[in-house]
C-alpha positions as CSV (number, residue, x, y, z in Angstrom):
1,X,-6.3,-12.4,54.3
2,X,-9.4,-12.4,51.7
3,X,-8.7,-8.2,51.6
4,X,-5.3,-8.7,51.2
5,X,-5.6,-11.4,48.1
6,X,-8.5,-8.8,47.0
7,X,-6.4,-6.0,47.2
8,X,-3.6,-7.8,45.1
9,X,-5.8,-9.0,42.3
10,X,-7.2,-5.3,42.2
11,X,-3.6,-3.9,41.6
12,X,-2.8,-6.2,38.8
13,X,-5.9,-5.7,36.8
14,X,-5.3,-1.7,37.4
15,X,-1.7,-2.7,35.9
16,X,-3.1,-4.8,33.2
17,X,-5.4,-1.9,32.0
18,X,-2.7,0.2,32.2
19,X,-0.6,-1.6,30.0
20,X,-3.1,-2.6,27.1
21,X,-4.0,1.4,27.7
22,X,0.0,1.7,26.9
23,X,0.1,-0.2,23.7
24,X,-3.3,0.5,22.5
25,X,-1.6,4.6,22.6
26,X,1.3,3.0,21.1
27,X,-0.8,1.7,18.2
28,X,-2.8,5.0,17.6
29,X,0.3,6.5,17.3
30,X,1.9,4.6,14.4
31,X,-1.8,4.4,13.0
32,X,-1.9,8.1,12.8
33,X,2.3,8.3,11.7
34,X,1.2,5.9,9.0
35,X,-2.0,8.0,7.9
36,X,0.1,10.7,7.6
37,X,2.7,9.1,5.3
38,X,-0.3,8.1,3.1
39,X,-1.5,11.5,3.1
40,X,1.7,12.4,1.9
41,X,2.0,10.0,-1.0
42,X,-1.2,10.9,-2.1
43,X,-1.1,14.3,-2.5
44,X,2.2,13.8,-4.4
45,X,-0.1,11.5,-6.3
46,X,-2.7,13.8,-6.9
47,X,0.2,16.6,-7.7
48,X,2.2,14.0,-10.7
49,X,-1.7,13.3,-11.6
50,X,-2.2,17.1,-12.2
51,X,0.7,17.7,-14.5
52,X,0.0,14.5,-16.7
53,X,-3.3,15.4,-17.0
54,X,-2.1,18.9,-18.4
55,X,0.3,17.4,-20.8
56,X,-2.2,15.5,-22.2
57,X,-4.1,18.4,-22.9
58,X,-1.5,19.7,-24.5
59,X,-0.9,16.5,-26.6
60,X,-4.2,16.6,-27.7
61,X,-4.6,20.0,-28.7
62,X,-4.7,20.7,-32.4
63,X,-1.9,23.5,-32.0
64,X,0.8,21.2,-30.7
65,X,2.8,20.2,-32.8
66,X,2.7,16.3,-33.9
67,X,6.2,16.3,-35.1
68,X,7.5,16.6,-31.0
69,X,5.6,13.8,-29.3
70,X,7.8,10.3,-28.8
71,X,6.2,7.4,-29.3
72,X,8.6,4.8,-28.5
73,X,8.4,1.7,-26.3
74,X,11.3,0.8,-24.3
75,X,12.3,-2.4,-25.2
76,X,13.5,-3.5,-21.6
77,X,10.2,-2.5,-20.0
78,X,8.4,-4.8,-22.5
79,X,10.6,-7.8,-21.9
80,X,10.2,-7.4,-18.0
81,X,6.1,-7.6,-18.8
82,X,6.9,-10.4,-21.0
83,X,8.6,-12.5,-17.9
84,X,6.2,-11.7,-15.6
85,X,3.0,-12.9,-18.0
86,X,5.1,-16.1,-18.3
87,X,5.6,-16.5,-14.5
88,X,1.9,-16.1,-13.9
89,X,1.1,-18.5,-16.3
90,X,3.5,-20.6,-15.1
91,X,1.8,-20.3,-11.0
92,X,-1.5,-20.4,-12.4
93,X,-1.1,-23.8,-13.7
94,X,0.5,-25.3,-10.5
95,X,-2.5,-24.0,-9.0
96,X,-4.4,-25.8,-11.1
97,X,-2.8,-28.6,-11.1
98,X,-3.3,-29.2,-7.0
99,X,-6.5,-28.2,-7.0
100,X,-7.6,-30.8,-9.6
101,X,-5.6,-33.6,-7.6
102,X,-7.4,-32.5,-4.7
């Protein structure tokens, strides 16, 4: 009987190893799928990096000329920073409103 109930606790920590084995593959594999995503985006990254880089050579070269470059804001960008200033100001003063009642 004791080989028997031996046996049987044998098998299931075999099956329990084999199943954290399982997902711990699982999770190297989406690890390594998500490495290679951010591999990806960076070297896109690095690539967009490149060509800025390049025109701002060019911008700052005294043979290009001035009369081309735009130097205009758009307006809806600068209201959407506006908002979000506002908001954080907004969150930082609840914050520090419970902390001080604390």
């Amino acid at each position: 009987m004791s080989d028997e109930s031996g046996r049987y606790t044998a098998e299931h920590t075999v099956m329990d190893k084999d199943l954290e084995i399982r997902e711990l593959k699982h999770l190297l594999e989406v690890k390594d799928n998500r490495i290679k995503e951010l591999e990806e985006i960076n070297e896109s990254h690095q690539k967009l990096n490149g060509e800025l880089r390049q025109e701002i050579v060019q911008l700052k070269s005294p043979d290009y000329p001035k009369s081309e470059v735009d130097y205009t804001i758009n307006a809806g960008s600068t209201a959407d920073v506006i908002g979000i200033d506002e908001s954080e100001d907004e969150f930082t003063e609840q914050l520090s409103f419970k902390f001080n009642q604390e």
